[in-house]
C-alpha positions, 0 to 999 in steps of 0.5 A: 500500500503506498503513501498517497499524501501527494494525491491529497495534497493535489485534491487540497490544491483544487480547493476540495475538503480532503479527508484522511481514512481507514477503510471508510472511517475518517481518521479526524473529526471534521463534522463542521470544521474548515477543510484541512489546509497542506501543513494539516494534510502533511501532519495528518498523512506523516502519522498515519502514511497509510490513510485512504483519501475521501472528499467531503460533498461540500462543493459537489455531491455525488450520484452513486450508482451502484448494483445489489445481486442479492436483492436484484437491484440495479442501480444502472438500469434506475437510472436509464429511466430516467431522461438523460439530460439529468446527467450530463458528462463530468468527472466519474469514477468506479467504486470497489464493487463495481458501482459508479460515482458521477460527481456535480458540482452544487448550483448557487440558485438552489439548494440540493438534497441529500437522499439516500435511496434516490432510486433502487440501486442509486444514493445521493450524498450531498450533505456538507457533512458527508464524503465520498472516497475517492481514487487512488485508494484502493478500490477505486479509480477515475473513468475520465479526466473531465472537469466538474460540471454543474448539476442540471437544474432538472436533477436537483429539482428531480431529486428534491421532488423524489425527496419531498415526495418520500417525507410526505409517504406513509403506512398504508394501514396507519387509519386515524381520524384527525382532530379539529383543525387550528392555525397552528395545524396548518403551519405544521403542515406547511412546514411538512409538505412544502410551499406548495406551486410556484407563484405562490411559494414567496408568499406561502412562506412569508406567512409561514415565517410570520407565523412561527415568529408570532408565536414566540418561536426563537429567530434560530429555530424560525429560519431552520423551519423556514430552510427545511420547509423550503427543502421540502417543496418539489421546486425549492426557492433559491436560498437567498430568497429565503434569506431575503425573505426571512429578513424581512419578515424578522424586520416586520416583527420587531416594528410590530413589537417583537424581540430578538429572540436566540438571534 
């Protein structure tokens, strides 16, 4: 096994978050930490020479496609029912077991979501939090040499509806008879289900921000609602526009009287 501390030190270069591993398992913690610089990676690769190198999906996310014979499910053949214009040529590697990563860079307009079970055979790791190994560890080597492209408005919007539409599924057999609905029923379901169609989606979460401010809830805990909302409705506002939003009305509420609360 060879010292791949060049290899690292060549991904850190290009502005990528490098990660040392064993097997899978990161060597460091590095949940919400600022990426690795050179003199760290040397450190890190000097005590332990034989670490495997991962990427963090902080800037990219990946598609990773792969196969499960046990279960006959194919990974491949998901994803060629799908148009081929979501997935367009861009750096792509294989993996250990013969699956294959397709690596996008994330859009400025909008956010995409991680979702493990896309489709059968196919995961998308997109958490700022999360990492992909990457060639030359063992196991895994590049396809091509092509550049990073930027994802497909359509993939993302794509994935973002497969995901909204997997929190909003449930047990076929759970009967229940609802209890009389409130405000506050309607505010928890919008958080749940989403924004609901363009056109009205500014205005569904204005009222959705309002709302929770109303009621006391702390400015922290107001935009994180606001954000997973938004992650939740099948064509997402860009994030700046929650932002821009979500100022606003924080504005609105401390005219009308309100206080800054766990700003």
């Amino acid at each position: 096994m060879k010292n791949l501390v060049n290899y690292a030190l060549a991904y850190q270069a290009k502005g990528l978050s490098v990660l040392p591993i064993a097997g899978k398992q990161p060597l460091i913690k590095f949940a919400d930490k600022p990426a690795l610089t050179a003199e760290q990676i040397k450190t890190v690769w000097k005590k332990h020479p034989y670490a495997q190198i991962a990427l963090r999906t902080d800037k990219f996310f990946v598609v990773d496609i792969d196969r499960n014979h046990a279960d006959n499910i194919d990974g491949f053949e998901s994803i060629r029912q799908l148009p081929a214009e979501y997935f367009p040529e861009t750096l792509t590697q294989t993996t250990r077991h013969g699956g294959r990563q397709l690596f996008y860079l994330k859009r400025s307009d909008m956010r995409v979501n991680q979702l493990i079970g896309y489709l059968p055979g196919v995961d998308v790791k997109a958490h700022q939090n999360n990492y992909v190994v990457v060639a030359p560890s063992e196991g895994y080597q590049w396809l091509n040499k092509k550049p990073i492209v930027t994802a497909p408005k359509s993939l993302v919007v794509n994935i973002n509806q497969m995901r909204a539409s997997n929190r909003r599924s449930s047990p076929d057999d759970l009967v229940f008879k609802p209890r009389e609905r409130n405000s506050t029923t309607d505010l928890l379901e919008t958080i749940a289900n989403g924004l609901g169609d363009k056109g009205m989606r500014n205005k569904a979460l204005a009222g959705m921000i309002g709302a929770l401010l109303f009621r006391g809830v702390e400015a922290k805990a107001a935009y994180q609602l606001a954000m997973i909302c938004n992650e939740n409705t099948p064509d997402p506002l860009p994030e700046e526009e929650v932002n821009r939003t979500f100022q606003s009305m924080l504005r609105r509420d401390l005219r009308n009287g309100g206080e800054m609360r766990g700003g």
